[in-house]
C-alpha positions as CSV (number, residue, x, y, z in Angstrom):
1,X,0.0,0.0,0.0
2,X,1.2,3.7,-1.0
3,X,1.6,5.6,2.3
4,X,1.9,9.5,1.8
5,X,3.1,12.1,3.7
6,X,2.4,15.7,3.0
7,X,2.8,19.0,5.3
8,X,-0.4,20.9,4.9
9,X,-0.9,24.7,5.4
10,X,3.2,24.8,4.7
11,X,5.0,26.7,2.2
12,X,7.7,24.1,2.3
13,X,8.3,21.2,3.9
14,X,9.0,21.2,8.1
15,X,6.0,23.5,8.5
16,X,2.6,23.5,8.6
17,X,0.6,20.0,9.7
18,X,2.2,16.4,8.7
19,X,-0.5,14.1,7.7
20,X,-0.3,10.1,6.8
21,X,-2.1,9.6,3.6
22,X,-3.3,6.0,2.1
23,X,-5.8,5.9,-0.4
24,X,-7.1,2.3,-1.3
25,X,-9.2,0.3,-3.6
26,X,-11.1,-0.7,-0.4
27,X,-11.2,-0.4,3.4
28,X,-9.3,-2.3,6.2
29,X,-10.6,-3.3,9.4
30,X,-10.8,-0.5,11.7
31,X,-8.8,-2.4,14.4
32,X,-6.1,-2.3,11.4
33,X,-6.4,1.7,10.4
34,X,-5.7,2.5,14.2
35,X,-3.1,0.5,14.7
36,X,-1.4,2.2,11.3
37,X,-2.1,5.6,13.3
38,X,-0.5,4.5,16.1
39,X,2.4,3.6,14.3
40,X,3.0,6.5,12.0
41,X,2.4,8.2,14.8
42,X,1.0,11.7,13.1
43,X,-1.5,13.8,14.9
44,X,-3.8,12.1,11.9
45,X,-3.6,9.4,9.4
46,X,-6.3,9.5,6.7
47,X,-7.8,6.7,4.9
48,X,-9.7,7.5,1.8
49,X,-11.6,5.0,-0.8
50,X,-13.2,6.0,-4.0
51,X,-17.0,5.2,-4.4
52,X,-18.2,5.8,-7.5
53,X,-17.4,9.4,-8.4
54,X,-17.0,10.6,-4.5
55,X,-14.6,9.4,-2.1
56,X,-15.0,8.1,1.5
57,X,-12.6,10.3,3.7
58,X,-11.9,9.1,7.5
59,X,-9.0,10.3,9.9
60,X,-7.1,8.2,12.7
61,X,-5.8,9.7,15.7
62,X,-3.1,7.7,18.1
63,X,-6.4,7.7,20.2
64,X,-8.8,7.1,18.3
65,X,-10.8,8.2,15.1
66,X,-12.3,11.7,15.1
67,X,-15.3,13.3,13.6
68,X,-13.5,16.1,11.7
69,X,-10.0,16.9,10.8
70,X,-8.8,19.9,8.1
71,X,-5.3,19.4,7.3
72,X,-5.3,15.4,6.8
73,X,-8.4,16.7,4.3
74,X,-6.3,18.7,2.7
75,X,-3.6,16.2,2.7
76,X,-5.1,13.9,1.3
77,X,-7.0,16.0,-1.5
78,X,-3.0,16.9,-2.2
79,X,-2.4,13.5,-2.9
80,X,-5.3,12.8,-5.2
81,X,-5.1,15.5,-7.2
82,X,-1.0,15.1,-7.9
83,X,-0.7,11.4,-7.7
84,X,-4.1,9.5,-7.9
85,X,-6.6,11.3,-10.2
86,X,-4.3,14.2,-11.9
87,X,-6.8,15.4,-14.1
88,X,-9.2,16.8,-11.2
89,X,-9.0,20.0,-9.8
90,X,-11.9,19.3,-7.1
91,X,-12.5,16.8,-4.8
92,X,-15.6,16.0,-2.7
93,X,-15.3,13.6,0.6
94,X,-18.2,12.1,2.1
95,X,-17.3,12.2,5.9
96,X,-18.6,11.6,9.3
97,X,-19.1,15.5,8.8
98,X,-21.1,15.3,5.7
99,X,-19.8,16.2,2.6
100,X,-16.5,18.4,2.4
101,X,-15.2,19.9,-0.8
102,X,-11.4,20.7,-1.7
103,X,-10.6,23.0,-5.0
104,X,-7.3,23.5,-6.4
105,X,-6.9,27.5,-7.0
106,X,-3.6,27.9,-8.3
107,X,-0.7,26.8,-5.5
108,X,-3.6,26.7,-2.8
109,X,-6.0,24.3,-2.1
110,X,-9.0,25.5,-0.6
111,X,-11.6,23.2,1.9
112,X,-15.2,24.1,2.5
113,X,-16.1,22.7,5.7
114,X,-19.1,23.6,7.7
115,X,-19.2,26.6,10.3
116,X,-19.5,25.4,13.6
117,X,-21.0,27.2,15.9
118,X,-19.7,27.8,20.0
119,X,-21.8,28.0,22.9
120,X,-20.7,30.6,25.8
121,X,-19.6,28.6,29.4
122,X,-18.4,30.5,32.3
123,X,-14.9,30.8,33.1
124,X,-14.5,28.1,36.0
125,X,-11.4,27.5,38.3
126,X,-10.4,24.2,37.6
127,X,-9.9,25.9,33.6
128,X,-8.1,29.2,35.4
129,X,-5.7,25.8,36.8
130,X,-5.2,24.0,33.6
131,X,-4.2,27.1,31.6
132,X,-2.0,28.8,33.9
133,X,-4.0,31.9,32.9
134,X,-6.9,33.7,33.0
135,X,-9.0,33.6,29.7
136,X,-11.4,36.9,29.1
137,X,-14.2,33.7,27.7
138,X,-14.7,30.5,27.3
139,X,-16.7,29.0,24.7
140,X,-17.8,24.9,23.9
141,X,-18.2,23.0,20.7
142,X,-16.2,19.6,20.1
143,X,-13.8,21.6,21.8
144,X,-13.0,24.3,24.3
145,X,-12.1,27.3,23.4
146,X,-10.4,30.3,25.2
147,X,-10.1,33.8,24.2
148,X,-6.9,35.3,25.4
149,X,-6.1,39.1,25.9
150,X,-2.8,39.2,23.1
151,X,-1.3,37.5,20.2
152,X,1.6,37.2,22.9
153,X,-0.3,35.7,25.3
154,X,-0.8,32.8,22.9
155,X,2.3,32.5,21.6
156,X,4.2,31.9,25.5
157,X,1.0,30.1,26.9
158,X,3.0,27.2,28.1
159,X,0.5,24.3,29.0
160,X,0.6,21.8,31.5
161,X,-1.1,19.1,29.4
162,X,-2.1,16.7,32.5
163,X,-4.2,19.2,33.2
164,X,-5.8,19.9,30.5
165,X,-6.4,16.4,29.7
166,X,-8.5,16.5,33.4
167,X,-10.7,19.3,31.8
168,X,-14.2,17.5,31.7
169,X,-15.2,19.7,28.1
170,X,-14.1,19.2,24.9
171,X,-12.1,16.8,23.3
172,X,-9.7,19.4,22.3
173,X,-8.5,22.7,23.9
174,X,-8.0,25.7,21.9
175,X,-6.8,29.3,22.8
176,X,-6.8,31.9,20.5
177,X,-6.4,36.3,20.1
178,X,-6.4,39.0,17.7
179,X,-3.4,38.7,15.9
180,X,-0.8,41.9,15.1
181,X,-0.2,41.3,11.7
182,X,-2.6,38.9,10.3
183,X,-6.7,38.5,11.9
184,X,-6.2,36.3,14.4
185,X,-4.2,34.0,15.7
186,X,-4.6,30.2,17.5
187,X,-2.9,27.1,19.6
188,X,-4.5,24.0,19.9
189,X,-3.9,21.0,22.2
190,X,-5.5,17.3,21.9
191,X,-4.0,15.5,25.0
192,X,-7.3,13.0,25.4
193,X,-6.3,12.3,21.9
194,X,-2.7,11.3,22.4
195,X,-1.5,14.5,20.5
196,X,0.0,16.9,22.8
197,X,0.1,20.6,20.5
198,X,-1.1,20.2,16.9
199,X,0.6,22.4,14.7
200,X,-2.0,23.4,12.6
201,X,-5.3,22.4,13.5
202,X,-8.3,23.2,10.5
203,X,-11.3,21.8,12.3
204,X,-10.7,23.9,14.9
205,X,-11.1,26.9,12.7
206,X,-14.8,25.8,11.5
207,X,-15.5,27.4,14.9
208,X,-12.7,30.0,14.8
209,X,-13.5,31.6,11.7
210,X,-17.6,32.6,12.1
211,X,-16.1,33.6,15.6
212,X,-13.8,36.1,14.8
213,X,-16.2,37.1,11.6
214,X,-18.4,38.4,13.9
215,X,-16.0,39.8,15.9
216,X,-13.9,41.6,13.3
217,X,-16.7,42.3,11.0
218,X,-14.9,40.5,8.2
219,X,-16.0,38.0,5.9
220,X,-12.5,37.3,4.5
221,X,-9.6,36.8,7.2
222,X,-5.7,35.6,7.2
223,X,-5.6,33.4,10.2
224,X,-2.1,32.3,11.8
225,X,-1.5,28.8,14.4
226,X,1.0,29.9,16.4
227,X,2.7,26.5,16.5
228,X,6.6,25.8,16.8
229,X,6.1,24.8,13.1
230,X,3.2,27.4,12.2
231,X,1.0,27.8,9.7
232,X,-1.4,30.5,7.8
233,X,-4.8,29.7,6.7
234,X,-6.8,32.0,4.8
235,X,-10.5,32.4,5.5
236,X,-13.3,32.9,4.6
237,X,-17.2,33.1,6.3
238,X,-19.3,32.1,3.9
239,X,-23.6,31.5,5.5
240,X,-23.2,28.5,7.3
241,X,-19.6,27.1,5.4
242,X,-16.3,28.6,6.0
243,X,-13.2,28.3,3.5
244,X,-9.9,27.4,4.6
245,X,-6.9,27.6,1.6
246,X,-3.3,26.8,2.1
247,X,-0.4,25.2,0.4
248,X,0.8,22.0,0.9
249,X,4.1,20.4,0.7
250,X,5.4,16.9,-0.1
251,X,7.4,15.4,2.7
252,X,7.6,11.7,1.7
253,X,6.2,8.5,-0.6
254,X,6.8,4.9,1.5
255,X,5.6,1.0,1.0
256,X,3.2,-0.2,3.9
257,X,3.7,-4.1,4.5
258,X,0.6,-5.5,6.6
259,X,0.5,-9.0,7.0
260,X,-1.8,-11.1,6.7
């Protein structure tokens, strides 16, 4: 089996978000795809199969599989579009999340992914705790999400992740500010999924992006993960979908042996 890896929202290889791509003629046992996760040993591997004209998109964390992941999306529409079907230039997924769309504009590849929306929670102690730091709010959707007073707040947050893991919301923890140069900016952390910081995270910008819309009073936004690897996604609100484009980089082709 072809095994791809491919840096997503990068400019070059060594930045943005490595993703394990294998797209097959059919599926392998789930007990199988985790245990491939687990050894690549990416924040995501992605497993795609063609059915009739659409493909059949799921991710793999080291913990588990997961509802919604951007960059292994973009990934693995990377890998299609340069290696599997060449001749495309869009690619539809049918996904746990419904049905997500990746066009090729030039260098960039951009995803449509639906908005998701956040609920307010109040800012509690134990969460005061985990961060280290006082959020101005606190928000809920798959994940929790912390609004921080600077771009420089995000970028020394230093997390204790044993913490965080304890926090009863949210698979996922996110913090995030109005940037200096670009709209905003964002960390995100996934220790109940094994993945300590993600580098560049795009699910979590389906809540991001309508947040900071509203916020900003922008329908078009250049949105920054503050990462030790980084990344720049450019956004877009669009009704209930948001647009994510970024370039992608290939970091390696490998031979998967599973025995039988």
């Amino acid at each position: 089996m072809k095994y791809y890896v491919v840096d997503a929202f990068a400019e070059k290889v060594f930045e943005g978000n490595p993703a394990g791509v294998c797209v097959m003629e059919k599926w392998l046992p789930d007990e199988i795809m985790q245990k491939m996760a687990i050894e690549n040993n990416l924040s995501e591997t992605a497993f795609a199969v063609k059915e009739e004209k659409i493909y059949r998109l799921r991710w793999f964390t080291p913990g588990g599989e997961i509802n919604l992941c951007g960059h292994a999306t973009l990934a693995t529409a990377y890998v299609i579009m340069n290696y599997i079907d060449k001749q495309v230039d869009t690619v539809q997924f049918e996904t746990m999340s419904g049905l997500l769309t990746v066009n090729k504009l030039g260098e960039m590849y951009e995803l449509d992914f639906p908005a998701v929306p956040s609920e307010e929670l109040p800012v509690t102690q134990q969460m005061i705790e985990a961060l280290g730091v006082t959020p101005l709010e606190s928000f809920i959707n798959r994940d929790l999400v912390f609004v921080l007073d600077s771009e420089e707040a995000v970028k020394h947050f230093n997390p204790d992740f044993s913490k965080i893991e304890k926090l009863s919301e949210g698979i996922g923890v996110c913090i995030t500010a109005k940037g200096n140069e670009c709209d905003f900016v964002s960390r995100g952390f996934f220790p109940k999924l094994k993945i300590n910081e993600d580098p560049v995270t795009g699910s979590l910008h389906c809540s991001l992006i309508p947040f900071w819309s509203e916020r900003l009073e922008k329908r078009e936004m250049v949105a920054k993960q503050l990462s030790s690897r980084g990344g720049t996604l450019y956004c877009k609100q669009v009704g209930t979908r948001v647009k994510m484009a970024g370039k992608a980089a290939l970091y390696s082709i490998a031979e998967i042996y599973i025995g039988n």
